[in-house]
C-alpha positions as CSV (number, residue, x, y, z in Angstrom):
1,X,40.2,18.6,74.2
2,X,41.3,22.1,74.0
3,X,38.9,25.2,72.8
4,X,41.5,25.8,70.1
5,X,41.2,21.8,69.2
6,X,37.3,21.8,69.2
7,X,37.6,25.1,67.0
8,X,40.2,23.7,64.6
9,X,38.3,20.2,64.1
10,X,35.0,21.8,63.7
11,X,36.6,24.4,61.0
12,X,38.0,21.3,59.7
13,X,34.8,19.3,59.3
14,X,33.2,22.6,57.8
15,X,35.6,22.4,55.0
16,X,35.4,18.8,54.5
17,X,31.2,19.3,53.6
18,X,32.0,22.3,51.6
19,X,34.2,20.4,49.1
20,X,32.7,17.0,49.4
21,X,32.3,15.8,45.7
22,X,28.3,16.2,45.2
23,X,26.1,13.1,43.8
24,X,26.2,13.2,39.7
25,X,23.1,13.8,38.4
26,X,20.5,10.9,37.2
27,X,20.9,11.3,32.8
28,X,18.2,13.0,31.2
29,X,15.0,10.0,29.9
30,X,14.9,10.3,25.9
31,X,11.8,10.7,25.6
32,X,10.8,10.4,21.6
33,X,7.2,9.7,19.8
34,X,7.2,8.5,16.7
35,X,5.1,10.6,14.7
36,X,1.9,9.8,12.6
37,X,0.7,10.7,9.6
38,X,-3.1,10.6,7.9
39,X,-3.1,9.5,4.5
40,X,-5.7,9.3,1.8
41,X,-7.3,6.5,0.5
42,X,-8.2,6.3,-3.2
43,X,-11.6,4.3,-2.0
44,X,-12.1,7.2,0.5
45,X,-13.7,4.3,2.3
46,X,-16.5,3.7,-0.3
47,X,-15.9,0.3,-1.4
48,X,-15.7,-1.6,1.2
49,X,-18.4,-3.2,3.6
50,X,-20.3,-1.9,6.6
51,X,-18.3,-4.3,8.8
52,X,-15.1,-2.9,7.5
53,X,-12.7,-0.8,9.9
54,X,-12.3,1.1,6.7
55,X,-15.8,1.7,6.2
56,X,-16.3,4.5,4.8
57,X,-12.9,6.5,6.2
58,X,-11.5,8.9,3.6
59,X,-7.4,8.1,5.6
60,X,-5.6,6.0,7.3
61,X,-3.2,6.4,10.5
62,X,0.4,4.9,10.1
63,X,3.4,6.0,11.9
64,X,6.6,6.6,10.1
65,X,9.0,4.0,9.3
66,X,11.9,3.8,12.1
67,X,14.9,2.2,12.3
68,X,13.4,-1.4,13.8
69,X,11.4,-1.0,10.8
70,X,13.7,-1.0,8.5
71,X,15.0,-4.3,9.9
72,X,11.8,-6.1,8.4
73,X,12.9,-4.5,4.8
74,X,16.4,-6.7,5.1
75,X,15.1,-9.7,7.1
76,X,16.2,-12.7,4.6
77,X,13.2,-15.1,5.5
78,X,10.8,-12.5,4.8
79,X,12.5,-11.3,2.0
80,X,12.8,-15.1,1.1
81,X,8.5,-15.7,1.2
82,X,7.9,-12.1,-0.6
83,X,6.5,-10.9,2.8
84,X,8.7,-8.1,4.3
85,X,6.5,-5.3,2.4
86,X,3.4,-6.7,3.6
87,X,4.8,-6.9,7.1
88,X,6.3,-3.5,6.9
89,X,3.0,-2.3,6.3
90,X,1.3,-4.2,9.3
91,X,3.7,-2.7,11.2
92,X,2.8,1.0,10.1
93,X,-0.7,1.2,10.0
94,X,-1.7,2.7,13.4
95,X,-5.8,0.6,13.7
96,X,-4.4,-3.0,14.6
97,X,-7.8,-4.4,13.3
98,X,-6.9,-3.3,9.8
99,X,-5.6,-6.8,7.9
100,X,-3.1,-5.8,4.8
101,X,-4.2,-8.5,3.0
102,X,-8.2,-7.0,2.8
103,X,-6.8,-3.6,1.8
104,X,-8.2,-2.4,-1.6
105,X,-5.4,-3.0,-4.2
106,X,-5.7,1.4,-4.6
107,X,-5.6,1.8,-1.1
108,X,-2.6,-0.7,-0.5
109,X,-0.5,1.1,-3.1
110,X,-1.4,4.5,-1.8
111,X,0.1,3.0,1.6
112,X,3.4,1.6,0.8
113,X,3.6,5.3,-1.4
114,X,3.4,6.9,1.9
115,X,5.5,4.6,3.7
116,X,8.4,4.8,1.7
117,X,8.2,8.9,1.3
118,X,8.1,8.5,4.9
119,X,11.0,6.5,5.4
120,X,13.3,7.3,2.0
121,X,11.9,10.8,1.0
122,X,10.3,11.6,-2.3
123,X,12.6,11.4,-4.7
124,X,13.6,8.2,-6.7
125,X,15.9,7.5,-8.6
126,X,16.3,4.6,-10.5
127,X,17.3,3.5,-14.3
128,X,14.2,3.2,-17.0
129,X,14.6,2.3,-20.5
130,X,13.5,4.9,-23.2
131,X,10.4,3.7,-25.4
132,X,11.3,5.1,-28.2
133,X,15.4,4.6,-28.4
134,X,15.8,1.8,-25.9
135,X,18.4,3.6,-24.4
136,X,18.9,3.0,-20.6
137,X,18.5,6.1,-18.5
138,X,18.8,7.4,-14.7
139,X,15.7,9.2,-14.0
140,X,14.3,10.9,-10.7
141,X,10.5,10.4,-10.2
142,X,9.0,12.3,-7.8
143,X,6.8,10.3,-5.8
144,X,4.8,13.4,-4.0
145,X,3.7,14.3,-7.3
146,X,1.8,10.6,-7.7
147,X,-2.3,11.7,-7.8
148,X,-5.1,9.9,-6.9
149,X,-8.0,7.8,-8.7
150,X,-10.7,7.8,-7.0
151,X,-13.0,5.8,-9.2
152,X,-16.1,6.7,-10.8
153,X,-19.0,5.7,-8.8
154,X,-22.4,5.5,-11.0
155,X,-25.4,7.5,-10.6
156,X,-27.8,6.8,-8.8
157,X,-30.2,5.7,-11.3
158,X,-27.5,4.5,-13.6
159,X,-29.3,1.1,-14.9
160,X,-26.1,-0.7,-16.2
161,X,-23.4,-0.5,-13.2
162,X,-24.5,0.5,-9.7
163,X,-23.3,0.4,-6.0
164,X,-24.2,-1.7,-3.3
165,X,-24.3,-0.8,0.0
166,X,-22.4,-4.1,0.6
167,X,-19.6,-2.1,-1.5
168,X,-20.1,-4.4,-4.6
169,X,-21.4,-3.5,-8.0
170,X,-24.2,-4.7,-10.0
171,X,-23.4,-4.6,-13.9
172,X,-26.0,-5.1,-16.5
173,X,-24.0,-7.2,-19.3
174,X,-25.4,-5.9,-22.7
175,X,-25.5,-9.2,-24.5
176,X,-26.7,-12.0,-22.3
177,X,-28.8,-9.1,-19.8
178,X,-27.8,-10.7,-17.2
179,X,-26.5,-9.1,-14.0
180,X,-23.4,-9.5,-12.5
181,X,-22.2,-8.8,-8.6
182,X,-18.4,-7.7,-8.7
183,X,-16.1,-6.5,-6.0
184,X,-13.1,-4.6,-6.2
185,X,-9.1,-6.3,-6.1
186,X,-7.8,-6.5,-2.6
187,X,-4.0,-7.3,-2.2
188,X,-4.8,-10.5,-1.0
189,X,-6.6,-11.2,-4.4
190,X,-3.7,-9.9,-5.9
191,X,-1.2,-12.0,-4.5
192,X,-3.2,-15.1,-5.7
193,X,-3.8,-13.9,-9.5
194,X,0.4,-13.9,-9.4
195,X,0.2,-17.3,-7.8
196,X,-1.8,-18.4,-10.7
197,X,-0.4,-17.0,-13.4
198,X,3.5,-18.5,-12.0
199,X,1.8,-22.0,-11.9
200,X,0.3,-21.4,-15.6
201,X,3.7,-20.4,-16.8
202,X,5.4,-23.1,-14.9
203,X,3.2,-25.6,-16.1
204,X,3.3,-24.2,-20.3
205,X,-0.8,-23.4,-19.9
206,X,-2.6,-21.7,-22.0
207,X,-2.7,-17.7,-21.0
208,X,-5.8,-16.9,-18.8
209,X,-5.2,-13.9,-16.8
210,X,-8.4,-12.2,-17.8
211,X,-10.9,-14.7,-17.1
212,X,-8.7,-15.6,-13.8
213,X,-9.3,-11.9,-12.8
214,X,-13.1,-12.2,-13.4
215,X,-13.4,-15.3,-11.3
216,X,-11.8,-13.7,-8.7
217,X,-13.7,-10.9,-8.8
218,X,-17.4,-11.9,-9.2
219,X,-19.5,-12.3,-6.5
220,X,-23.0,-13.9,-7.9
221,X,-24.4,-13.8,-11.7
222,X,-28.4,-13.4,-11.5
223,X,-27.7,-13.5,-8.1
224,X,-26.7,-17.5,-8.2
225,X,-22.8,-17.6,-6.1
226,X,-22.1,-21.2,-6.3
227,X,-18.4,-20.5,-8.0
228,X,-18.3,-23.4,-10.4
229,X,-21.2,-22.3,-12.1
230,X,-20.0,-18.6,-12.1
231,X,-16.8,-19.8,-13.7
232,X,-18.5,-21.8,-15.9
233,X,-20.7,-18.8,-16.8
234,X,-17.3,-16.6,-17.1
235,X,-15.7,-19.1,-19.0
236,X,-18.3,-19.0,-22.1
237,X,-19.7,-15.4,-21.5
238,X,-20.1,-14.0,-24.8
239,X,-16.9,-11.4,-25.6
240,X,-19.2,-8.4,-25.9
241,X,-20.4,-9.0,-22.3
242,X,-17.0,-9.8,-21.1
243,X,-15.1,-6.5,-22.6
244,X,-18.6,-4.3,-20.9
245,X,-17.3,-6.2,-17.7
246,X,-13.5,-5.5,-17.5
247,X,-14.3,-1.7,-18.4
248,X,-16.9,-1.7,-15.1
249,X,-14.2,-2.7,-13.4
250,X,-11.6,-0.4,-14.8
251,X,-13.7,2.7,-14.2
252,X,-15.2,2.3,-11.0
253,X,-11.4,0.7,-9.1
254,X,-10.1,3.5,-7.2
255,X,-5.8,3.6,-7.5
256,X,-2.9,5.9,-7.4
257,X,-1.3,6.8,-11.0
258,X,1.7,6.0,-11.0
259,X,2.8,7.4,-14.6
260,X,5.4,10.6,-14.9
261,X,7.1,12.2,-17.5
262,X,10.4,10.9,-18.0
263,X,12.6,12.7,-20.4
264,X,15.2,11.3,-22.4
265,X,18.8,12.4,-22.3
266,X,19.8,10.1,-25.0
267,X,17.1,11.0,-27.9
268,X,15.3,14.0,-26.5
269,X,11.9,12.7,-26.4
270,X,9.4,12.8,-23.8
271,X,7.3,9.7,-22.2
272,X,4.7,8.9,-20.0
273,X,6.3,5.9,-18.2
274,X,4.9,4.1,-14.8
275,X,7.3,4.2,-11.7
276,X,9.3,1.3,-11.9
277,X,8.7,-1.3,-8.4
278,X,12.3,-2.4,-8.8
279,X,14.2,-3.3,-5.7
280,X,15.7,0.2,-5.0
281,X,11.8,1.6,-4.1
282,X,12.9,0.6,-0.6
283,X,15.8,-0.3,-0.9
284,X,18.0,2.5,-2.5
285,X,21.8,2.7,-2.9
């Protein structure tokens, strides 16, 4: 081969590197956390007993709801066995040893609040009827603006009502003087009170739903817990004693308020009304 050849066919080569097509690029990883949020429990952790994950924790971790998680709020067999909010809420909550079903019934609520600002914003909408007209109207709540209860916990050397560090209380019944161990509603608690009071309706029984919520909540009377004789005791307590008893438990439960001003377009009045848990809390049009 010629000079002139070798020249041209190592020009040639030169050119053909130069405008080789280059090797595209691997795409960028999407890399995305879901973010976290600490909210505040009603109990602030009180309630509960030394064993508790909860024990004594003024928050709670959860992530905010994502896309997969709202697949749990329109999964027909959860939906179907009243367990998509419960799971939706397993889901959130960030400490895996934290069951749902042994949340506070304050605590719980203070959770799914948080869950659905997270996931739906703070604003809802929804329709209420007026106390006073009946009319039906569309009102916005405004869910951030939903305070806390903590509960009252007794002094010290209050005689009548006083906390355990189990995260019980001891009440002194005025009547009979005799003291009772109660503990505070979990959702798990709740969720059988409903089951209760379905069968009682089903089965045309006579209304019990206060005594049922004693039952469930006492823990030991003059520190006997054999539960028939507890329910026995409940049963026949004197009404005096039993009114002393469902205030304890009133003042001391730690909860989130869920009452608002709603005003009324249709007869210009103004009420304190409780957000409505209708289906449009999660699932909004």
């Amino acid at each position: 081969m010629s000079r002139n050849k070798q020249r041209t066919a190592a020009a040639t080569d030169a050119t053909a590197a130069t405008t080789a097509p280059a090797t595209p690029a691997a795409p960028a990883t999407l890399s995305y956390v879901t973010p976290t949020e600490f909210v505040e429990l009603p109990s602030r952790g009180k309630f509960y007993p030394p064993d508790h994950p909860l024990h004594n924790k003024e928050v709670i971790e959860m992530r905010f709801m994502t896309a997969k998680d709202e697949d749990i709020l329109t999964s027909p067999a959860l939906l179907r066995n009243g367990l998509a909010i419960d799971r939706l809420i397993e889901n959130l909550i960030v400490e895996t040893s934290v069951n749902v079903n042994d949340l506070l019934l304050g605590d719980k609520n203070a959770v799914i609040l948080a869950a659905r600002i997270s996931g739906y914003g703070e604003q809802y909408n929804v329709n209420v009827t007026c106390p006073n007209c009946e009319a039906s109207i569309e009102h916005q709540f405004d869910l951030s603006e939903i305070p806390h209860q903590n509960g009252t916990i007794p002094e010290d050397d209050n005689e009548n009502v006083y906390l355990t560090p189990e995260g019980t209380f001891v009440a002194k019944l005025p009547k009979s003087q005799f003291s009772v161990e109660f503990k505070l509603l979990t959702g798990q608690d709740e969720e059988y009170l409903e089951k209760v009071a379905l069968k009682t309706k089903k089965l045309n029984l006579p209304e019990a739903s206060a005594t049922n919520l004693l039952k469930r909540l006492v823990v030991s009377v003059n520190d006997v817990n054999v539960t028939s004789e507890i329910n026995n005791f409940i049963d026949n307590m004197p009404a005096q004693d039993a009114r002393f008893l469902r205030a304890c438990v009133q003042v001391v439960t730690p909860n989130v308020d869920m009452t608002q001003e709603v005003n009324c377009s249709s007869c210009g009045t103004t009420s304190e009304m409780a957000v409505p848990f209708t289906s449009e809390f999660f699932w909004p049009n």
